[in-house]
C-alpha positions, 0 to 999 in steps of 0.5 A, a space after each residue: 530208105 531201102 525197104 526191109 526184103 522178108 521172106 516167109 518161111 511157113 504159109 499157114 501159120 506163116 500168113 499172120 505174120 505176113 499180114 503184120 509185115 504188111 501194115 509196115 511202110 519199111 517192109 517188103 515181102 518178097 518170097 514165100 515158102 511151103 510145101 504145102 500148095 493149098 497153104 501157098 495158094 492162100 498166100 497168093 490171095 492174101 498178097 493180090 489182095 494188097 497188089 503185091 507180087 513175092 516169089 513162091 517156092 517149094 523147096 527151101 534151097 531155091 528159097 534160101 537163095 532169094 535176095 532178102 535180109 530177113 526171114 519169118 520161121 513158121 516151119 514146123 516146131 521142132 524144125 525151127 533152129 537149124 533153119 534158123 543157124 543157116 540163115 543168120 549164117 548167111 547175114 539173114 535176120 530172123 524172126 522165129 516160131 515158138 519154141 525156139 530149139 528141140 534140144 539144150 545143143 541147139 540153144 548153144 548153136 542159136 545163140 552163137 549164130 546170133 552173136 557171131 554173125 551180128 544179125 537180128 534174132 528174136 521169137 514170135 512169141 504172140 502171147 507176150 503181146 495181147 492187149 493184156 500181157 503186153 498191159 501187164 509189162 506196162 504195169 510191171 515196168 512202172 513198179 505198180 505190184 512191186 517184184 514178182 513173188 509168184 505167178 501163174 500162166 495157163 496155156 489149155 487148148 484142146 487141139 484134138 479136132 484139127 489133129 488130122 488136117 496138122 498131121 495128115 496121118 504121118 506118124 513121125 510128125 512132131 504133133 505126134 511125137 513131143 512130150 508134154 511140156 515141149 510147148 511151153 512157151 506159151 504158158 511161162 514166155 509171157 511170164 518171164 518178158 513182163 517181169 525181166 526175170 530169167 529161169 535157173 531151175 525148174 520142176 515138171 509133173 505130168 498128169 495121166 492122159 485119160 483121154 486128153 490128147 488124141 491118142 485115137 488120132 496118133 498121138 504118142 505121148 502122154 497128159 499135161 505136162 505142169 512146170 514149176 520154174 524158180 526165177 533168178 530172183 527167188 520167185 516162182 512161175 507155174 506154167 500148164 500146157 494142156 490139151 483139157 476138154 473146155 467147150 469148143 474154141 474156149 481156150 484157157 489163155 490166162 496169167 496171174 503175176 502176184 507182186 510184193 505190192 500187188 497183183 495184176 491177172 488177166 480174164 480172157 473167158 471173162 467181161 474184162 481183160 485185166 486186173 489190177 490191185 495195188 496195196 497201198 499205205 495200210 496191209 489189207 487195203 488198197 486200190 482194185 482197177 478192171 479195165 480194157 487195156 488200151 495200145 500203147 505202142 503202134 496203136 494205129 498199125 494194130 488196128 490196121 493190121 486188125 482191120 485188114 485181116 477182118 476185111 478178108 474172111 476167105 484167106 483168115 479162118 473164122 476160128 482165127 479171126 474170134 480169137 482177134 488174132 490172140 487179142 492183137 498179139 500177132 501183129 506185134 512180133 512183127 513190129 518189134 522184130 523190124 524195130 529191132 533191126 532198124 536200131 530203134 528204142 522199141 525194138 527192145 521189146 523183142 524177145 531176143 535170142 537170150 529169152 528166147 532160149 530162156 522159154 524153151 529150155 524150160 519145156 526141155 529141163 522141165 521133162 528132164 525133171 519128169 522123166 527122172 521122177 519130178 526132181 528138180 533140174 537147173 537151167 543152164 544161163 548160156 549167155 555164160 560162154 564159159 559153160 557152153 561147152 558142157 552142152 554142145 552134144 546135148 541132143 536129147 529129144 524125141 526126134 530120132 534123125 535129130 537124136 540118134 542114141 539120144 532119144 527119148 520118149 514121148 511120156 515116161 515108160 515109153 511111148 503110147 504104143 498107137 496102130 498103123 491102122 490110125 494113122 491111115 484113117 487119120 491120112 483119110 481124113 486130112 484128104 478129105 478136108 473135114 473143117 476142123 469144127 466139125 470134129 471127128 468121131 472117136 468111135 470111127 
């Protein structure tokens, strides 16, 4: 069988993904692209320690131009669909970063590449898949906890500390212009792939920043940004995308998914990883389980992939190999999106195209609706080729270049004004390559 060509697009982020490919005998990777040397460089080590030789670019036109079938987008987030379009317009599969578009026109235009070309699309959203979310879809799929009634998703990661080594001090970069629930993914995609619901309306607040994001640092927009979503089938989804101070590396990555016959939750800071109660004949009473969840699919290649990566502390970072890799969520996006192109069963655990966009417009309405006071907004369903073209000059977003007269802000009343002098400061500091536990002052 003819191996599967993949190039990467991203070697930071990108690096994981690669990893994953590796473990699979039907995968060969072929190219890398980076800007960034030091993020090319480290794409070298990890491939020369697996004996394999990629092409490394710099430039996306002579990347573009490689021989491969498929592509990994891990390039920046608000950059992910119009490279995404291109390349399915040339035959290319993708496997994308999170959130898929910036604005409701790139939502159309991926779908319809997607469709027009035939091609393989799916989003690499990695908390769909640890142990236990990807435990929960199990659960939910046997009908343990009934229809989703309510549920909750928080996505809390105080990223303050790498601030300046992700943006160098570049005012325009996207970690300094998006607006709160922008990255919501996260906190709702989870949510939405275990129940098989679909978003059509959704309500957003904001919290004041008092100190939550790093303004000191360039930061232009404003606090958290909290979502409340109405499901397809009556329920509700709460997703919160914050920046809250925990102590260090203690992320709050927890979902809870209350059913008509049950509750399932996860305990990420906690002993065990999943519950699950199950009311059973009598109201009140029931069954409680807490437990380890174990793999249920491609369990072998995980604990590869896992083994691997740990092998090799000088390319994975300590911070990423705590996390387990998001509880071995990084090694199914992968896996999924070459089952999919190979045209088998569990490829159907891919996030497509469709659920893709599903996610990401909730981040995009969900600021519409804070915007315009908290009131809430539909979510458009453009599987519906009949209201696509309602949308097509949709191109609101904090991107100037991207939205011309479109533009919004980056919080409501405008965005936090920030001095030229931060950001040279925060260019010093990327130069000097302070490792990001270290932290930086706030007073400096």
């Amino acid at each position: 069988m003819n191996k599967i060509k993949v190039g990467a697009f991203g070697a930071f982020r990108g690096i994981v993904l690669m990893q994953s490919m590796l473990v699979m005998p039907e995968v060969e990777l072929v190219a890398v692209l980076d800007k960034d040397i030091n993020a090319l460089n480290m794409a070298k080590r990890m491939a020369e320690t697996v004996g394999i030789q990629p092409a490394y670019y710099t430039d996306f036109e002579e990347f573009f131009k490689h021989d491969m079938d498929a592509v990994i987008l891990s390039n920046f987030a608000t950059e992910h669909a119009p490279f995404a379009v291109r390349l399915m317009n040339s035959g290319r599969h993708v496997m994308s970063e999170v959130p898929a578009c910036e604005n409701v026109a790139q939502c159309v235009e991926l779908i319809e590449a997607a469709e027009k070309n035939g091609v393989v699309y799916t989003m690499a959203e990695n908390y769909c898949y640890m142990d236990d979310t990807f435990e929960m879809k199990r659960r939910y799929e046997l009908g343990d906890i009934g229809e989703i009634s309510y549920a909750e998703g928080a996505y809390i990661h105080d990223q303050s500390s790498q601030h300046p080594s992700k943006t160098k001090g570049d005012p325009d970069h996207w970690r300094n212009t998006i607006y709160s629930t922008f990255y919501c993914t996260h906190a709702v995609n989870p949510l939405l792939f275990i129940s098989d619901t679909r978003p059509v309306q959704v309500t957003g607040l904001e919290t004041p920043t008092m100190g939550l994001v790093p303004h000191d640092l360039g930061y232009k927009g404003g606090g958290a940004g909290i979502l409340m979503v109405r499901l397809n089938n009556g329920g509700v989804v709460r997703g919160i995308v914050a920046g809250f101070k925990r102590e260090p590396w203690a992320d709050n990555i927890n979902y809870t998914i209350y059913g008509t016959k049950g509750t399932m939750e996860t305990h990420a800071i906690h002993d065990h990883n999943i519950s699950v109660y199950i009311e059973r004949e009598k109201f009140g009473h029931g069954t409680k389980e807490d437990y380890y969840p174990k793999r249920f699919i491609a369990a072998d290649e995980a604990e590869q992939f896992l083994k691997e990566a740990y092998s090799h502390p000088d390319i994975f970072t300590k911070t990423t190999l705590s996390g387990q890799f998001h509880r071995c969520g990084d090694f199914y996006p992968g896996y999924f999106f070459i089952q999919k192109i190979l045209g088998r069963q569990e490829g159907k655990y891919a996030v497509d195209v469709y659920r893709a966009v599903d996610a990401s417009l909730c981040g995009i309405m969900a600021y519409r609706s804070i915007l315009n006071g908290g009131s809430p907004v539909d979510i458009p369903d453009l599987r519906d080729k009949n209201i696509r073209d309602a949308y097509r000059g949709d191109i609101a977003c904090t991107t100037k270049a991207v939205a011309g007269d479109q533009l919004i802000p980056s919080r409501p009343g405008g965005n936090y004004e920030v001095d030229p002098a931060v950001y040279e400061y925060v260019r010093k500091l990327a130069e000097q390559g302070v490792p990001a536990e270290h932290g930086y002052r706030k007073e400096d």
